[in-house]
N, C-alpha and C positions, 0 to 999 in steps of 0.2 A: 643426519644430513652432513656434518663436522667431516664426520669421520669417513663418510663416502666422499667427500671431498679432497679430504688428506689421503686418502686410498688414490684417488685417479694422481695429485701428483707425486703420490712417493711411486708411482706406476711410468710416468711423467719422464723422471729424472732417470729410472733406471733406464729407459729407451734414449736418454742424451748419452748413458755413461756408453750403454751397449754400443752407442752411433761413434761417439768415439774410439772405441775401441777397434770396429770395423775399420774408421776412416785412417786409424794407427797402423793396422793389421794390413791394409793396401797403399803404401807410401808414394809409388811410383804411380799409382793409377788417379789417386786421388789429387798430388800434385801435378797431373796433368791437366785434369779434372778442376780444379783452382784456376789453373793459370786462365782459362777460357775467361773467366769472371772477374780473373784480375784486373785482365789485358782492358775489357772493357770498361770498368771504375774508372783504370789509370787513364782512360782517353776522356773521358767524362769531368775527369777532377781534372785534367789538367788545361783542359779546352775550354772550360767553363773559367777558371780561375785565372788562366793566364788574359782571357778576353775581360774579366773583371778587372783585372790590373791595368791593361791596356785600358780599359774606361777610364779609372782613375786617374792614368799619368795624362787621359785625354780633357780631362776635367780640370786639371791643377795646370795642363798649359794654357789651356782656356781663360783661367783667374787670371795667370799670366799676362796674356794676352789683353786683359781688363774686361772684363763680364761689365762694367759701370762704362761701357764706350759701343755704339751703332755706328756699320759704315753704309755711306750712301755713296752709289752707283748712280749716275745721270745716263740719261739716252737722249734728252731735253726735246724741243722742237726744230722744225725747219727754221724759225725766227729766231730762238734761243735756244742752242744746240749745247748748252752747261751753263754752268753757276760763276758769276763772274765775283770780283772782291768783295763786290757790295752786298750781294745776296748772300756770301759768306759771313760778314760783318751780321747781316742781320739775323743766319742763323744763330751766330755767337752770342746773341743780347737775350736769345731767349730764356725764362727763369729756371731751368731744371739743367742747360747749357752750361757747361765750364768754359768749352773752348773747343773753338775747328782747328783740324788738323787737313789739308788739302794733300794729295798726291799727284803729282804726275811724272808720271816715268818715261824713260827713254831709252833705250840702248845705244849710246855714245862710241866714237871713235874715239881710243882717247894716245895721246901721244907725251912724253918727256926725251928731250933728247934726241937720242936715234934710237928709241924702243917705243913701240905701237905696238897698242891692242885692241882689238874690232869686237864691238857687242861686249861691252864692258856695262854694267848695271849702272844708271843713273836715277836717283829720284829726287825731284823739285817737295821741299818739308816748309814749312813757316816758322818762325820765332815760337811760334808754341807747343812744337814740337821739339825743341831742346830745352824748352822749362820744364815740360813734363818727365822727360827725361836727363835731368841734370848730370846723371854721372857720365853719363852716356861719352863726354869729351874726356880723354885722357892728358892730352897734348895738344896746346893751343886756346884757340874761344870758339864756342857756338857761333851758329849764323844767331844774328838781332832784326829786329823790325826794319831797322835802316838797312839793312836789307835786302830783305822784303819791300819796301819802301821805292827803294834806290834801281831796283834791279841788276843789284852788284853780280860782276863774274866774281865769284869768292866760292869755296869751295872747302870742303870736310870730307877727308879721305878714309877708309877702310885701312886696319894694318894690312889687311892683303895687297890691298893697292901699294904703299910703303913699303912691304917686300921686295915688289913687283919693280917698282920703279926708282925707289930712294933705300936702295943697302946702303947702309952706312952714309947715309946722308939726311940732314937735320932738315925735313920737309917743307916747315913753316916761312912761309914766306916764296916760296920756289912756285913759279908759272906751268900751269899743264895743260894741254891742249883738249878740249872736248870739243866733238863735232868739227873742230878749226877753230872755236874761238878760246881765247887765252882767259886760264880761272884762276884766281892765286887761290895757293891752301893757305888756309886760316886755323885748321884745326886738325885732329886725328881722332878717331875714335874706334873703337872695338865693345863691339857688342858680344852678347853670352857665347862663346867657342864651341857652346855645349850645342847649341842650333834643340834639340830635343822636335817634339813636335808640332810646336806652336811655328819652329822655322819653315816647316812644310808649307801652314797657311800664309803666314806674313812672308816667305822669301828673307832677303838679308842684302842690301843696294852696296853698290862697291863705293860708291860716292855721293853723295846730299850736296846739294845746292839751292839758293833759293827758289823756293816757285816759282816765283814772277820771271825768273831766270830761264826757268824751262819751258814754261809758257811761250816763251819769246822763241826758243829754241823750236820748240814745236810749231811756231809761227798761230798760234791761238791766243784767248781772250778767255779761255773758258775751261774750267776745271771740272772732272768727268766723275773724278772721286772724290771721295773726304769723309774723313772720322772724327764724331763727334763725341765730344769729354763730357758724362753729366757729373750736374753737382753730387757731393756725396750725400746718398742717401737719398735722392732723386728717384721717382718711381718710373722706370724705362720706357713705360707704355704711354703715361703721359705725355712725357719727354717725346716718345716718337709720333705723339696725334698730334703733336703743337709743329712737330717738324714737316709731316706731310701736311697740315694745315696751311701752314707759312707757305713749303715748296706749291701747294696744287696753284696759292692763288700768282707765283711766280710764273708756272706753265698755263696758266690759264683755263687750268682745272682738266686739262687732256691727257686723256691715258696713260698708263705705260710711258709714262715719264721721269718717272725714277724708281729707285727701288732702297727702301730700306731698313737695314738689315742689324739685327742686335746680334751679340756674342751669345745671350742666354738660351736666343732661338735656336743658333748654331748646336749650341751646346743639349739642347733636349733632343733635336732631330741626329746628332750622333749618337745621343744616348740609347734611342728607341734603335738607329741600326743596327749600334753594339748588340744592343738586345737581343733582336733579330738572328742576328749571327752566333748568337752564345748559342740560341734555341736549336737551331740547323745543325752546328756543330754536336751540339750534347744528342739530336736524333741520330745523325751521322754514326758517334760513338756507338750508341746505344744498340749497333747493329752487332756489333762485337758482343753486347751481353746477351743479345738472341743465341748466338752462336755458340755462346757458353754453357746460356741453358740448355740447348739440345744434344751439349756433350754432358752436363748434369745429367741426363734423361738418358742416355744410354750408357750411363755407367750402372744409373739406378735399375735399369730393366739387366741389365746384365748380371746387377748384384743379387737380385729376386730369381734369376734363373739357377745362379751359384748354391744358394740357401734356401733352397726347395725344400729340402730334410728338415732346415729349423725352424720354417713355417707350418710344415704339415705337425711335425712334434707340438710346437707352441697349441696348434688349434684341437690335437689330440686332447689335453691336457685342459682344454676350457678357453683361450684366450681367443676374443670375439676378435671379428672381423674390423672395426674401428681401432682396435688396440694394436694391430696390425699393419693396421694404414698408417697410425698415429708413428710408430717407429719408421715407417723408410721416409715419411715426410719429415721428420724430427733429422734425419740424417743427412735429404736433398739440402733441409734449411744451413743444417752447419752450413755443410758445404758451398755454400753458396756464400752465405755471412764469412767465412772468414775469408773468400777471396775477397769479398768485397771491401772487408776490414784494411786486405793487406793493399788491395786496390787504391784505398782511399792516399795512404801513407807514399806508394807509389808513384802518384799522382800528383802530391804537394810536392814529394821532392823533384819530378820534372815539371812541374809550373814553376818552385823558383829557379831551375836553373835556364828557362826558358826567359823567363821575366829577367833575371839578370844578363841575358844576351842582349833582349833586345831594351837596356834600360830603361823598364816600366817600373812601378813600384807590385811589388808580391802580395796581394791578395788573397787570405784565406777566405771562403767562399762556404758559410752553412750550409746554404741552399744547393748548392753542388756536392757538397759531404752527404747531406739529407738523401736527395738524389740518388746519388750511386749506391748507397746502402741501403737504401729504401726497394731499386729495381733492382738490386743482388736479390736479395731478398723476398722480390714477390718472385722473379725466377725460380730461384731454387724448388718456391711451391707450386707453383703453375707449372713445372717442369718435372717436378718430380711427383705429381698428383696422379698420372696414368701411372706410372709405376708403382706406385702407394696402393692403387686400389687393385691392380693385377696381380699385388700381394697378396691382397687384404680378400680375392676372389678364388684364391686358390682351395680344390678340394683335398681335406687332409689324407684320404684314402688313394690318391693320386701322388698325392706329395710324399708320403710314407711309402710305396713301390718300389723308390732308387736305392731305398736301406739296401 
């Protein structure tokens, strides 16, 4: 039994050596013959990996962004049409709660001097919003509770604004016009330059002023938005049943009146798209390695029509029909495997140079390795099986005629 064993692969080996020799003996046909199988890997491996990396850099702006923070969106009622101080205060007191953060925004006229500029980004932030983010002022002081409090014009400009309107002029303290009414700066600050893509979702406001401040500007009582800080180590889901708790019994327990929304949800329903999108793309690719195998397939039917003499000879001489089959399949497999091989190599080096354009982080991706070397691979056999066995059917007294 050993030794019939050892007989089939020392039988085995010489049909890889002969397959190579063949694939050596056709350079031109056979690298044409690769490229079909490469082409496809390389779109596989690099569509899969570069969408892996774009998850990650979408994951780590996410963290960014604070995965430990829910925003709420009001639509309120006809009686209460949003969340006034109070009902903010008492979202703050809740136990899993760090602290609210209010929004509201505007698009301001804004003026110094004799230069105006129209739909200039404004957002109303609260004193909790510069502890949270402490570095955040470069030049000057945050907005304070007094404030907040006061309903101060006072005002925290973007360097862009500072470009814009104070070159070479020391900001602090200087009166700017929003809407018409008069702000002093108090502070400066510049956020990450880098924007990435967490600036996508949050945006980037040219100017912060108090809420209470906007409010007034917007001639409301009632904040539409707001982001809530939990404790660390706070379980979210809690945190958000104690919040629509609080909020339903504020609406009066009526519908579709608020809505809210954590970063981790965010973050799994992109994951599941990425997903989705890797799947598409990798089918998409995957049409490239059909295309490959069916030039695998006619190289193979063309190489069996070439080596008629050395089939009919081999079958003269005793060599069955499976031993037959066994060498052009051993030859479609190379062939297929080492585009796939060169495919794979291909394919890293355009995902990183893809990933580096579009500053993601480069993801090597098993599952996409696995993948593309796995469907080289069943190709090559699936493809090159009808020619294996048109081999492997040929009659040797037929085959022997062309001598």
């Amino acid at each position: 039994m050993l030794k019939r064993i050892r007989g089939v692969l020392v039988m085995l080996w010489e049909c890889v050596q002969m397959s190579l020799d063949n694939i050596r003996g056709n350079k031109v046909r056979s690298f044409l013959t690769l490229l079909g199988i490469m082409i496809g890997v390389t779109a596989v491996i690099a569509l899969i990996s570069t969408v892996s990396g774009v998850t990650g850099s979408l994951a780590s702006s996410f963290e960014d962004m604070g995965v430990g923070t829910m925003t709420v969106s009001v639509t309120g009622t006809d009686l209460k049409p949003g969340m006034e101080a109070e009902d903010l205060a008492a979202v703050a007191s809740l136990d899993n709660v760090d602290g609210v953060v209010p929004s509201v925004s505007l698009n301001g006229r804004v003026s110094y001097g004799r230069q105006v500029e129209t739909n200039v980004s404004v957002s109303g932030k609260n004193a909790f919003y510069f502890q949270l983010n402490s570095e955040l002022i470069i030049h000057g002081r945050p907005l304070n509770f007094i404030d907040d409090n006061n309903t101060s014009y006072v005002c925290v400009i973007s360097q862009e604004i500072v470009d814009q309107f104070f070159y070479g002029v020391n900001p602090l303290g200087e009166t700017i016009y929003i809407s018409g009414l008069p702000f002093t700066v108090v502070g400066r600050y510049e956020e990450d330059s880098g924007g990435g893509i967490a600036a996508i979702f949050m945006g980037k406001p040219d100017i912060l002023i108090p809420y209470t401040t906007a409010l007034k500007i917007n001639n409301s009582a009632y904040v539409n938005s707001f982001t809530v800080y939990l404790q660390d180590g706070a379980d979210s889901e809690a945190a958000s049943s104690e919040i629509e708790d609080l909020m339903d019994g504020m609406f009066d327990f009526e519908d579709d009146t608020f809505t809210v929304t954590t970063m981790s949800s965010i973050e799994e329903t992109m994951e599941t798209m990425m997903g989705m999108m890797s799947t598409l793309l990798a089918g998409i690719a995957s049409i490239a390695l059909i295309v490959g195998g069916i030039g695998i397939m006619n190289m193979m039917l063309t190489t069996v029509t070439e080596r008629t003499v050395e089939i009919g000879l081999k079958k003269a001489l005793g060599a069955i029909p499976w031993q037959i089959q066994a060498q052009f399949l051993i030859e479609s497999f190379l062939l297929s495997i080492i585009g796939g091989i060169l495919g794979v190599i291909m394919g890293l080096l355009v995902s990183y140079a893809l990933c580096n354009v579009m500053g993601s982080s480069f993801v090597i991706s098993g599952s996409a390795i696995a993948l593309g070397v796995g469907f080289s691979a069943a190709v090559g056999i699936i493809f090159g099986w009808a020619p294996a066995r048109k081999a492997s059917k040929l009659n040797p007294i037929d085959a022997l005629r062309s001598i």
